[in-house]
N, C-alpha and C positions, 0 to 999 in steps of 0.2 A: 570093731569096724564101723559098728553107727555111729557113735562118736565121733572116727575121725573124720565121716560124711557130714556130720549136724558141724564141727568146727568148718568144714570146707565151705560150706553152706553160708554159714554166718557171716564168714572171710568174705566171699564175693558179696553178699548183700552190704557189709558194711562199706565194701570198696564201690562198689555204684553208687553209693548215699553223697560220700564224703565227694564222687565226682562230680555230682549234679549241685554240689554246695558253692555259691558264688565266692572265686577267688580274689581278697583284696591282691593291690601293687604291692604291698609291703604293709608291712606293723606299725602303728604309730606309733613314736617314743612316748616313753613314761617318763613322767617331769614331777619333779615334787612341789615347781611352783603353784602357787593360787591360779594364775596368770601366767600366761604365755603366749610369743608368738615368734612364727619364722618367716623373715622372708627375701626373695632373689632383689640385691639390689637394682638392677638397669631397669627391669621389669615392672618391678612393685609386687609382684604374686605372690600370695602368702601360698607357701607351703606346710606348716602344721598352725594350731591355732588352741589355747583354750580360755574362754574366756577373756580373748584378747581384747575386747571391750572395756573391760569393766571399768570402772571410775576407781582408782586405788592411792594411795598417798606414795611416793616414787622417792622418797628419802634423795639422797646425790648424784642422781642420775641425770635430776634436774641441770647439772652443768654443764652438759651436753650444751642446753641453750644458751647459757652464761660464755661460754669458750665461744661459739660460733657468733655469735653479736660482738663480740669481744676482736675475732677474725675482722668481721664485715666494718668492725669502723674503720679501720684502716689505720688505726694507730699503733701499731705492735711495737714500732721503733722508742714513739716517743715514753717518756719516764714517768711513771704514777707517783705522787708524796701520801704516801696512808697515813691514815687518820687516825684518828684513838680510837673509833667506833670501830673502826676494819680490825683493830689485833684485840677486842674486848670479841669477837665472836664466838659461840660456842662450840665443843666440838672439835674435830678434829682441824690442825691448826698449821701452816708451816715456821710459824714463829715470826711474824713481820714484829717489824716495831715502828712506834708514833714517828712520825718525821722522816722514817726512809725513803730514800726514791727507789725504784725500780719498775723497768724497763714490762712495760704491757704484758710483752710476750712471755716472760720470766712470771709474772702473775699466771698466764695463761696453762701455761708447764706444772704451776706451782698447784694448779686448781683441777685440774686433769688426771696428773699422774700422783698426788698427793693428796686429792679432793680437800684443800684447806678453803677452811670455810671465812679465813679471815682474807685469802686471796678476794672470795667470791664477792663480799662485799666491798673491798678496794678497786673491783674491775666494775662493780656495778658504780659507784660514785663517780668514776672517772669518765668510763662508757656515755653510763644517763643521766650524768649531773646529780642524781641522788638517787637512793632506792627505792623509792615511789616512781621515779622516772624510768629508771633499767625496768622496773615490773610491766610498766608499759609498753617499753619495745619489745619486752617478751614475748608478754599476750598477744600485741600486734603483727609480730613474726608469728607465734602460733597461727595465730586466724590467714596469715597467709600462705602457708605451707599445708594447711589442712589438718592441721590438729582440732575435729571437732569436738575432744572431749574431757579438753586440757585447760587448767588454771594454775597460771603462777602467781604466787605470792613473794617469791622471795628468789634471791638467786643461789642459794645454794642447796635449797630443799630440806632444810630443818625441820621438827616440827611445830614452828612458832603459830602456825594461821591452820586454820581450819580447811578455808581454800582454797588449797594447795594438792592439788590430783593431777591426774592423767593417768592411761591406760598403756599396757604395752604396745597396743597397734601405732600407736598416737607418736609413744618413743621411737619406735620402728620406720615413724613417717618422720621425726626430726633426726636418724642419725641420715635415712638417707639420704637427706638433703644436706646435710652438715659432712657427710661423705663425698658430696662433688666438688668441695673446695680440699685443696693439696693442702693447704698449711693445716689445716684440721686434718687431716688423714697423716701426717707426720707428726704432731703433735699426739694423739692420741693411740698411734702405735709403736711409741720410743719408750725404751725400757729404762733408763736413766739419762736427767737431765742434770746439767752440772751450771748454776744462778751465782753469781758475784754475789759477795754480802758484805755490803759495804762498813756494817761497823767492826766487821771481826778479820783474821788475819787467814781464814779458809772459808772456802766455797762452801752454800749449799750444794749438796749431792742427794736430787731427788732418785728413791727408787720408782716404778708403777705398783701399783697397789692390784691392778688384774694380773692375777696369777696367769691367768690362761694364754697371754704372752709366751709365757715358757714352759706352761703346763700340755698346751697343743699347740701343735708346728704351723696348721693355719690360718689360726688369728693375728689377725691385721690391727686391731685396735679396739677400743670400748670404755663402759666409766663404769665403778664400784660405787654401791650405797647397802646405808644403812642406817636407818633411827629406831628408835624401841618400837615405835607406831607401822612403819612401815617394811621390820624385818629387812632382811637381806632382797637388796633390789640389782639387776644387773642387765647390763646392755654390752655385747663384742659383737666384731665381725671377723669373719674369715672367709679367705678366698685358695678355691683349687680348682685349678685349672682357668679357663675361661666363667668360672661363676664365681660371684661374691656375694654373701649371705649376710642376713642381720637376724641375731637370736637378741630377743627383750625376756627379764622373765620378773615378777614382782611376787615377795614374799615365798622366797625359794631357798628353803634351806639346804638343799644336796645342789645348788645356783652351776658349780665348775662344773658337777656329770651331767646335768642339766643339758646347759649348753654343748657342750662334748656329743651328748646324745643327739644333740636337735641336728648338728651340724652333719654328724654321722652319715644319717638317716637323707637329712637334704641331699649330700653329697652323692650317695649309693642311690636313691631315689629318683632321680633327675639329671637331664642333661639339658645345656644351652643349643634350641634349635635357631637357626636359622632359617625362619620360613619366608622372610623376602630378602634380598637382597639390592643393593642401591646402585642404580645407574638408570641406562635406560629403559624401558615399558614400552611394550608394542599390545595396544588393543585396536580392533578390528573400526571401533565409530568413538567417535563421529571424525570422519576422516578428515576435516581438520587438523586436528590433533596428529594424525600418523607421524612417528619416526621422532615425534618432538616430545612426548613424555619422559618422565624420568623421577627418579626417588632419590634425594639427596642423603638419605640415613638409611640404613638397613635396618629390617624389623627380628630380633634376637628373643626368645621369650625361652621360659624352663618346662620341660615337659617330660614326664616317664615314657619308656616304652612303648607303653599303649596307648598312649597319646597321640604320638607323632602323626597317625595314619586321621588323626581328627582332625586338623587345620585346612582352613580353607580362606582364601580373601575375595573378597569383595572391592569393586571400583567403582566409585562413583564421583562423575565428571560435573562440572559444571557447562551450561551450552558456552558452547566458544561465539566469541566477536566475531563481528562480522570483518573488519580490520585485523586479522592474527598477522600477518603476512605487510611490513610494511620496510622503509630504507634502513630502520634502523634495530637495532638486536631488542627484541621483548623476550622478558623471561615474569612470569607469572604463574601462582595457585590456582592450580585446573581442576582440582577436584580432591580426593582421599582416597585410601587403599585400608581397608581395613580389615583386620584380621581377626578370624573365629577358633575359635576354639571347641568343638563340640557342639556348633553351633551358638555360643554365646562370646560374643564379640570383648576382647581381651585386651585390643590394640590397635591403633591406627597412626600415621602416617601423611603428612598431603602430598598430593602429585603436582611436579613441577611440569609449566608447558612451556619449551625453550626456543625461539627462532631465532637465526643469525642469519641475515641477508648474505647473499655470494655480491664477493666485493667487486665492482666494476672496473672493467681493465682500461686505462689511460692508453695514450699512445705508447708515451715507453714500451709498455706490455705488451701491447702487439709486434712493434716493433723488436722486441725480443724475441717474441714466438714466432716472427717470420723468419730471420736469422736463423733458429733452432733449427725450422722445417728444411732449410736450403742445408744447411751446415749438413743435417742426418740425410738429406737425399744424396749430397755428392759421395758421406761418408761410404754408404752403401752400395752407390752402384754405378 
């Protein structure tokens, strides 16, 4: 009988321990990358994280930046002739040959869904006039998107240069940007493209090289790498429901559970809040302003459960003109709406101040509205 009292005993001592023990949201996934990062695209929020800094060598992931420059020159239509230099590259190859024409976009497909490396160099001659010049607009596009901890050497991420890095946060910062352009978000989530070849009597028939296309049902798109130096490197997105994700992971040998895991975890972990919504704003000063505020964008951010009850925004106005109010419509930035999180500010917004003058009535207009008032008095009585 003391026994089963000493067990009862222990039972409730262990059960008050474990309640007083601070509960996480959830488990972080276990990644076998070196590197890793997730995160919500509209947003920017990273949701898991390891060592998403680091300076790492990123084998062909690198062509993420090669395809989107390749996009932005606006050449897709017109014809490349490759060179001897573009079908000598090493590595994985689609087979160009010296003198071929073909069509940008067909290079574009060919470097993407096939990561050939003699694509990457036929797009950078053609793009930057040579490949000391594409490495330039690289970099220069890096430094403006905010890759601050990114060097390219080369366009297709081989290991020929020493410096040649970036970090998964940095890759995470170039798909999202490379994600707001359509022809990039269709190109890199097409599972076979099919390229004319001009000196033979059948088509290329590129397969994608990301399994996770068909390996999981909500990936949207991404790029495959690999060099001896840099291991298995890999970048997809996928989207469910209203959120869309980007997993990065560098030197990840389990790379497909990987992501699988990251995405899992985002998806069961998090929902798309809407904590402001776009139209009109009513604040109380400077009266002024009343009745003419308003937000052209809705503020959308990702938040778990226990989150949701943490946001809060904030307004802050600029003093209004002493002229707001004059014949003709002023629409102008009056201030910001910014949004916290936990107190630590996550987001912001500017507020628009909108006047439209009431139009002045000509005679016509009176003259109509006199007519009206006589027409409805006889109607009535």
């Amino acid at each position: 009988m003391k026994k089963i009292w000493k067990l009862i005993i222990f039972s409730l001592i262990v059960s008050l321990i474990m309640a007083n023990i601070p509960q996480r949201a959830a488990a972080a996934p276990g990644v076998s990358a070196v590197s890793a990062v997730l995160i919500e695209q509209k947003s920017g929020r990273i949701l898991f994280e390891k060592d998403a800094h680091k300076r790492m060598r990123i084998a062909s992931i690198t062509k993420i930046m090669t395809a989107i420059l390749a996009i932005e020159s606006g050449k897709l239509n017109q014809y490349v002739t490759v060179s001897e230099r573009a079908t000598r590259a090493e590595g994985s190859s689609v087979y160009l040959k010296p003198g071929e024409k073909i069509k940008l976009e067909d290079l574009v497909y060919g470097l993407m869904l096939r990561s050939g490396n003699d694509t990457a160099v036929a797009i950078a001659e053609y793009v930057g006039g040579s490949l000391d010049g594409f490495v330039y607009l690289m970099n220069q596009k890096a430094r403006e998107i905010g890759m601050v901890n990114t060097h390219f050497a080369n366009p297709h991420g081989l290991d020929d240069h020493e410096a040649h890095f970036s970090t998964a946060y940095d890759m995470a910062v170039l798909t999202r940007y490379a994600m707001q352009n359509k022809t990039y978000q269709k190109i890199a989530g097409t599972k076979v493209h099919r390229a004319p070849n001009p000196t033979e009597n059948w088509d290329r028939v590129w397969k994608n090289k990301n399994r996770l296309l068909t390996k999981y049902k909500y990936t949207t798109g991404g790029k495959t790498g690999y060099t001896k130096r840099a291991k298995r490197t890999l970048v997809t997105t996928a989207s469910k429901g209203d959120m869309n994700l980007i997993a990065v992971t560098l030197n990840a040998p389990d790379d497909w559970n990987d992501h699988i895991s990251l995405y899992e975890s985002g998806f069961n972990q998090f929902d798309m809040v809407e904590v402001l919504t776009k139209g009109k704003i009513n604040l109380p000063k400077p009266k002024q302003y009343q009745n003419h505020l308003y937000l052209k964008k809705s503020i959308v951010y990702p938040a778990t459960s226990k989150e949701i009850e943490l946001f809060s925004v904030k307004y802050k106005l600029t003093m209004p003109d002493k002229n707001l109010r004059t014949s003709e419509t002023v629409e102008k930035v009056a201030g910001k709406a910014i949004v916290y999180l936990d107190g630590r500010a996550v987001k912001e917004t500017p507020i628009y101040y909108q006047y439209v003058p009431k139009k002045k009535k000509g005679l016509l207009d009176r003259l109509k509205e006199t007519f009206s008032s006589v027409i409805g008095v006889n109607a009535n009585g």
